[in-house]
C-alpha positions, 0 to 999 in steps of 0.5 A: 113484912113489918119494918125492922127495927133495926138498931133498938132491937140489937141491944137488950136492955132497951128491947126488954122494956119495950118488949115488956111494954107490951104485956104490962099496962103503960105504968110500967113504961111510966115507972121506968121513966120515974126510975130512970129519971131517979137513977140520973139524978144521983148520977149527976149528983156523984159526978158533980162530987167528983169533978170538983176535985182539983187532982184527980187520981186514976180512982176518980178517973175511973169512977167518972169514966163509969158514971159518964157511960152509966148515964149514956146508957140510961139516956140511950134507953130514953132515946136521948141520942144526943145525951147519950153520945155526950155522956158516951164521950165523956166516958171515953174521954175518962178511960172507958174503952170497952167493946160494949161502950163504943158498941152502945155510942155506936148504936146512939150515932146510928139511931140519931143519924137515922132519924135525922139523915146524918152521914157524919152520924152514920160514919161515926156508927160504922167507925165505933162498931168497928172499933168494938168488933176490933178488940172484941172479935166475937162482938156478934151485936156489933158485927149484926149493927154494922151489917145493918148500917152497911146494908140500909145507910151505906148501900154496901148489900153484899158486905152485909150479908157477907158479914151476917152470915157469918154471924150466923153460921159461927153462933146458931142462938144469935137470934137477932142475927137470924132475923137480919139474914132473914130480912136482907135475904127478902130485900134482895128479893130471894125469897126461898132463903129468906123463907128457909132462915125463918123457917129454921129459926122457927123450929129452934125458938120453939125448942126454948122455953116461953118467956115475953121476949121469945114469945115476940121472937116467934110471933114475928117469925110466923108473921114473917113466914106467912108474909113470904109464903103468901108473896110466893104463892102470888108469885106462881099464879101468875 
C-alpha cells in the first residue's frame, strides 16, 4: 500500500493543487507558484504599510493578524514550513486565534518536524491541534492530523485509533478520515477491518459525483482493496 501522505492530504486547498497537478500539464503547478509569488508580494507590501504605524489601533491589529496568517498559508502551500510557522506566529501574536490557524501552524510543525525528525515540532503540532480540537469541538481535520501524529510520531496507536473512529463513527462523509481508519487498521495488521473501511468507503464515493479529487479518492481506494485482498489471499495459501 502506497505511503500515506499523512498531513498534505488533510488540508484541502493544498491537495486540490496537487491533486489537479495531476490531470493538468505542469503549467498549471508553474502559474500558481507565479501567482502564489504575486499574491506574497502584495502582501509584504500591506504589511510593511501597516507596521509602520507607530499606534496601532485594534483595525490595524486585526488587518496584520490577517495578513500574517494569509501569508502563512500561502507559504504552507509552497511547503515553506518554516516561513509558514513564522508568519503563523505573528498572526497569532496580532490576535488570530482561530481553530483553522492553530489547525494550519499545526500542520507546518507537523510536516517540518517530519522532515527533519524534530520532537519539539511534533510536540508543537499535537499542542496546536489540540488548542483547535479545543475551541472547536467538531474540528474533525483537526481531530484526523492528531490522530496521525499520535499514531506514526508519538507511538500512541490505540489513542489513534480511538480518536479516528470516532471521527468516523460522528461524520460518514470525512473521507480523509475513512482512509486513515483504513490505514491504522492494516498497520495494526487487521486486515478484514481494513478491507471492510475500504470497501464501505468504496461504495459511498461512487454514489458522489465525479470530480479530480473523488476520481483520486476512488483510484486510491481500489488500489488499496486489491493491495489487502491480494495480501489475504497470500495469507490463506499458506
Amino acid at each position: 500500500m502506497k505511503n500515506l501522505k499523512v498531513f498534505f492530504i488533510i488540508a484541502t486547498a493544498i491537495a486540490t493543487i496537487f491533486v489537479l497537478s495531476k490531470f493538468f500539464n505542469f503549467g498549471f503547478l508553474r502559474n500558481f507558484q507565479e501567482n502564489a509569488d504575486k499574491r506574497i508580494e502584495g502582501i509584504r507590501d500591506k504589511i510593511e504599510d501597516l507596521e509602520k504605524e507607530k499606534i496601532k489601533d485594534v483595525r490595524t491589529l486585526a488587518r496584520l493578524a490577517d495578513q500574517y496568517t494569509q501569508l502563512g498559508t500561502i507559504y504552507l502551500e509552497k511547503r515553506l514550513w518554516d516561513s509558514a510557522v513564522q508568519n503563523y506566529d505573528k498572526g497569532i501574536k496580532y490576535g488570530k486565534n482561530t481553530p483553522g490557524v492553530f489547525y494550519s501552524i499545526g500542520l507546518a510543525h507537523a510536516n517540518r518536524g517530519s522532515e527533519r525528525e524534530s520532537r519539539d515540532d511534533i510536540d508543537k503540532a499535537e499542542f496546536y491541534y489540540h488548542k483547535a480540537i479545543e475551541m472547536q469541538s467538531n474540528y474533525y481535520d483537526a481531530q484526523n492530523a492528531l490522530a496521525i501524529l499520535l499514531f506514526y510520531h508519538k507511538n500512541e496507536k490505540e489513542k489513534a485509533l480511538s480518536i479516528i473512529e470516532g471521527v468516523v463513527s460522528r461524520n460518514k462523509s470525512s473521507y480523509i478520515a475513512r482512509f486513515t481508519l483504513g490505514r491504522f487498521y492494516y498497520e495494526m495488521n487487521n486486515l478484514d477491518k481494513a478491507l471492510s473501511v475500504y470497501e464501505d468507503l468504496e461504495s459511498d464515493l461512487a454514489k458522489l459525483p465525479p470530480s479530480g479529487i473523488i476520481n483520486e479518492f476512488k483510484s486510491q481506494c481500489r488500489e488499496n482493496i486489491q493491495r489487502i485482498m491480494s495480501e489475504l489471499s497470500m495469507r490463506k495459501s499458506k
